[in-house]
Structures are given as C-alpha cells and as structure tokens.
Backbone as JSON, one array per atom type, in Angstrom:
{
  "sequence": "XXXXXXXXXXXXXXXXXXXXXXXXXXXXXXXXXXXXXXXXXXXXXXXXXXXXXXXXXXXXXXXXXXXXXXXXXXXXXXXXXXXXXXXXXXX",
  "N": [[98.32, 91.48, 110.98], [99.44, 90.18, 107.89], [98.02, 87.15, 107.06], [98.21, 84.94, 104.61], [100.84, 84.0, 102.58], [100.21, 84.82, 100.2], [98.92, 87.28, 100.7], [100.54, 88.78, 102.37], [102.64, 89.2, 100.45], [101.26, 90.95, 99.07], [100.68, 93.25, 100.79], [103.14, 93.83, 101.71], [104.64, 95.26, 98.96], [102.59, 96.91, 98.87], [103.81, 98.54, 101.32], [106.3, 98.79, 100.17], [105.7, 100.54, 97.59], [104.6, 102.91, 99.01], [106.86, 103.58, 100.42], [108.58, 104.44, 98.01], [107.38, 106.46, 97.42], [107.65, 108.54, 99.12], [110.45, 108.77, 99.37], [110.42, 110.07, 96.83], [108.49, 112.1, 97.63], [110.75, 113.76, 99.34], [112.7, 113.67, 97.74], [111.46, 115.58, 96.07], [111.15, 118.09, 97.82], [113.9, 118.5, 98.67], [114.69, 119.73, 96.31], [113.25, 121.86, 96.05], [110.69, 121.93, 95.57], [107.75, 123.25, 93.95], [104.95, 124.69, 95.81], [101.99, 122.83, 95.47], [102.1, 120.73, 93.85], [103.76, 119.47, 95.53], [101.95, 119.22, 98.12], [100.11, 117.57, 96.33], [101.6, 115.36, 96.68], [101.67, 114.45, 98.95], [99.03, 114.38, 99.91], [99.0, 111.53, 97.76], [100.56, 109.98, 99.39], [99.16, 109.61, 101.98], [96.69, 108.9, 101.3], [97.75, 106.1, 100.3], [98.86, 104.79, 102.55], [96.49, 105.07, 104.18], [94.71, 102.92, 102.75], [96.68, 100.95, 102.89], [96.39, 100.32, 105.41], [93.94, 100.16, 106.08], [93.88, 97.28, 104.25], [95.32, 95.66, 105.89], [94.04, 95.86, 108.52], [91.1, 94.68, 107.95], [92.19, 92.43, 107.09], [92.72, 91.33, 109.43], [90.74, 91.51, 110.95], [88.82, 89.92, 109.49], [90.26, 87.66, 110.46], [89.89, 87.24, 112.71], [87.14, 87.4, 113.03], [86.77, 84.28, 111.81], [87.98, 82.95, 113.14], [86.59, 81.22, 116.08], [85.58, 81.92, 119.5], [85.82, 80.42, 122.52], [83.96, 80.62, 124.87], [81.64, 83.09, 125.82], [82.69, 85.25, 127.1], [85.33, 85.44, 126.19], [84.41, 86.17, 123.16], [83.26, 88.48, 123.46], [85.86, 89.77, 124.43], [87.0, 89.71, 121.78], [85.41, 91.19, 120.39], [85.88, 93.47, 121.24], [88.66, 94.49, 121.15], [88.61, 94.46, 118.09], [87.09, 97.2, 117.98], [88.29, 98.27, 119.36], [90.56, 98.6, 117.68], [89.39, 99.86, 114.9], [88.46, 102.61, 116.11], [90.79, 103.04, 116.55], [92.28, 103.37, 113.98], [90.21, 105.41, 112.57], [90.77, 107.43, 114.23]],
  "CA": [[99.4, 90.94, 110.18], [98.43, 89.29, 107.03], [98.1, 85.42, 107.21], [98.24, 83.86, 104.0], [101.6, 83.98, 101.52], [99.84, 85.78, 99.03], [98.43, 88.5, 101.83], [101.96, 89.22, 103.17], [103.44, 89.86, 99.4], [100.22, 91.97, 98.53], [101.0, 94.04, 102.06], [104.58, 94.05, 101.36], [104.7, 95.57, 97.99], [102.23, 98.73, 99.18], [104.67, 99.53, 101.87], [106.98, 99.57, 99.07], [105.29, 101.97, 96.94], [104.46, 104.09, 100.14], [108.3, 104.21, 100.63], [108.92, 105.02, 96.9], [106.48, 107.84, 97.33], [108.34, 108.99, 100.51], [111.63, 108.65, 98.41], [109.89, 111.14, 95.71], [108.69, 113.68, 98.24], [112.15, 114.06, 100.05], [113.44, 114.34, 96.28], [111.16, 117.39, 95.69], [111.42, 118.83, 98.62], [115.24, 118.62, 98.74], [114.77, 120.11, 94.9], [112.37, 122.9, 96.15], [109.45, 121.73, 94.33], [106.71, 124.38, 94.54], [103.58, 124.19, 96.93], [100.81, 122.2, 95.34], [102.85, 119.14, 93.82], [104.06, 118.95, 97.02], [100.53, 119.06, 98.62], [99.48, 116.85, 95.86], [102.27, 114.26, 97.14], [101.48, 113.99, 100.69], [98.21, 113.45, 99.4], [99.06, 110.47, 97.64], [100.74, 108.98, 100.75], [98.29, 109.71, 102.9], [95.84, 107.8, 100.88], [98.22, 104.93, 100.05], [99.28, 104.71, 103.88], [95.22, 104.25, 104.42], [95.16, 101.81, 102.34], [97.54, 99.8, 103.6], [95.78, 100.32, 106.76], [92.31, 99.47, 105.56], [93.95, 96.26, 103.63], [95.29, 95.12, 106.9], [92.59, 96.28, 109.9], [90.16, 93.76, 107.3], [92.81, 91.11, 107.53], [93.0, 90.86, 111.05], [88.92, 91.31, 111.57], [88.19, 88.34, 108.83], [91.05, 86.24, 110.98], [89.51, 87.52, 114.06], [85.56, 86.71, 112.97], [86.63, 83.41, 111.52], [87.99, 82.0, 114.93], [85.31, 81.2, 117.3], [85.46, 82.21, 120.47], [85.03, 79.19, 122.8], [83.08, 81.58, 125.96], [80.95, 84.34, 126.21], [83.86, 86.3, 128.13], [86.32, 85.23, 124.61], [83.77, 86.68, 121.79], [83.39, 89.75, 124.07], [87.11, 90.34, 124.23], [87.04, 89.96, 120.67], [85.01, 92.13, 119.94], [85.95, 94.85, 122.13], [89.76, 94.81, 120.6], [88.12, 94.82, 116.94], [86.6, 98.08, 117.7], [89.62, 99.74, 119.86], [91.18, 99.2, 116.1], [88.58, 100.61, 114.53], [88.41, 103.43, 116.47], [92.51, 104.3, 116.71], [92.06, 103.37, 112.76], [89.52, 106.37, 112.46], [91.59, 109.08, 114.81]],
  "C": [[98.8, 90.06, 109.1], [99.21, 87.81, 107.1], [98.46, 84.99, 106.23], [99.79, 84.8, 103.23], [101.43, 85.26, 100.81], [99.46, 87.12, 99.58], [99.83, 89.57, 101.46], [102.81, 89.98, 101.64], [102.68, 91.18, 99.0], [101.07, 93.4, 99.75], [102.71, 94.77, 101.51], [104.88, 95.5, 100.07], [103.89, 97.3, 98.04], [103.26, 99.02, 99.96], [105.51, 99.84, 100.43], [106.78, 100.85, 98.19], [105.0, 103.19, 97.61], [106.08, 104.64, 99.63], [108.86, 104.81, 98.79], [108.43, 106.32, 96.7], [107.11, 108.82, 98.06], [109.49, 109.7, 100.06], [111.1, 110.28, 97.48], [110.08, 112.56, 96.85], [109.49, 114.37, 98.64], [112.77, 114.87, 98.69], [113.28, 115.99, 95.87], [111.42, 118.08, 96.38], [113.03, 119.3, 98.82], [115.04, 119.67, 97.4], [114.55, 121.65, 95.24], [111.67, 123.06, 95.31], [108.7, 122.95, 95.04], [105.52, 123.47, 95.21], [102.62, 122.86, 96.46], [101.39, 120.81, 94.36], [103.01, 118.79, 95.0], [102.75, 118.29, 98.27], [100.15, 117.61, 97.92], [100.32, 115.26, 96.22], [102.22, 113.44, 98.04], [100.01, 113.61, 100.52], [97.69, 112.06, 98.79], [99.39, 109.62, 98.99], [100.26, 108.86, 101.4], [97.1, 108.42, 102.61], [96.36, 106.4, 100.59], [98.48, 103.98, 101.63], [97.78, 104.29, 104.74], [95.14, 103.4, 103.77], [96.0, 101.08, 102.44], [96.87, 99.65, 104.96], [94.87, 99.52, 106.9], [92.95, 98.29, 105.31], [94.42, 95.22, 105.21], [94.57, 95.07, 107.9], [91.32, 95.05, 108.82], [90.94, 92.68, 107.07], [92.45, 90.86, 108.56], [91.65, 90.54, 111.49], [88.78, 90.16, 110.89], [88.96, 87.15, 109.38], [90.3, 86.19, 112.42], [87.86, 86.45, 113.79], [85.77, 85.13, 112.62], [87.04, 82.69, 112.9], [87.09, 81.96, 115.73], [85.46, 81.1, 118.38], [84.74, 80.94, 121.49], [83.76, 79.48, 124.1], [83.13, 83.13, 125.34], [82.11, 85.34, 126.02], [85.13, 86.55, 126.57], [86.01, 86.12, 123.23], [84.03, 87.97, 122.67], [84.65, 90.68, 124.08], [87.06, 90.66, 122.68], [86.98, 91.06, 120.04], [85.36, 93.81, 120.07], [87.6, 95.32, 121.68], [89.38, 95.31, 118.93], [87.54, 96.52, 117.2], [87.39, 98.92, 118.55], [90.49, 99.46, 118.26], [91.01, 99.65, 115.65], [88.71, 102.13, 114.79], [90.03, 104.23, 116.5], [92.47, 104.16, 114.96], [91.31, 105.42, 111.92], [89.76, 107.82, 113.14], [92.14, 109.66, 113.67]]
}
C-alpha cells in the first residue's frame, strides 16, 4: 500500500488510467473492433497493470527494508514475505 500522500495519488491515478483503458477495450469490443487493435489494447493494460504492480511491490519492499527488524527470527520473516511477493509478482 503506498505510504506517503503523494504515493497514494501517484497509485491512484494509474488505476485510473488502467480503468479508462478497460473502459476503451469494452468500447471496441462492444463496437467489433478488428483483431490486432484489440490485441494491441490488452497489451497496453497488461503493461500498465504491471506497472502499477512494480510501482507498488517497490513501495512495500523500501517500507519493508527501512524498518529494522528488532530479532534474527523478525528480519527472516521479512525477508521471506518480500520474496513470496516477488515470486506471486513474477507468476
């Protein structure tokens, strides 16, 4: 989740444009746009939808690394949630 003010509007504002994109494709598709706009649409969202991903999964790790772990057993957890994100990030 992004922390600061300015995060949360940044965050905010891609979903938006996701969902405007979303909005579009429905449009064409309702229209019966042909194949490769269409392709080229879901393409955009795909990549905008990582990016939003990416912009948040590097929130959460730079809030994560900046807290310090007061035991061993604490950093370890840490760590070990940082990289089950990672990894469902990368499925």
């Amino acid at each position: 989740m992004p922390h600061s003010p300015e995060e949360k509007k940044r965050v905010l504002a891609r979903v938006r444009r996701v969902r405007g994109q979303l909005d579009a494709l429905e449009r064409a598709l309702e229209a019966g746009a042909d194949c490769a706009p269409v392709l080229q649409q879901i393409a955009a969202i795909r990549g905008a939808v990582n990016g939003l991903m990416a912009g948040v999964l590097e929130s959460h790790l730079r809030e994560e690394l900046v807290q310090a772990a007061a035991t061993p057993e604490q950093r370890q957890a840490g760590i070990d949630d940082a990289v089950a994100l990672v990894r469902s990030y990368l499925r």
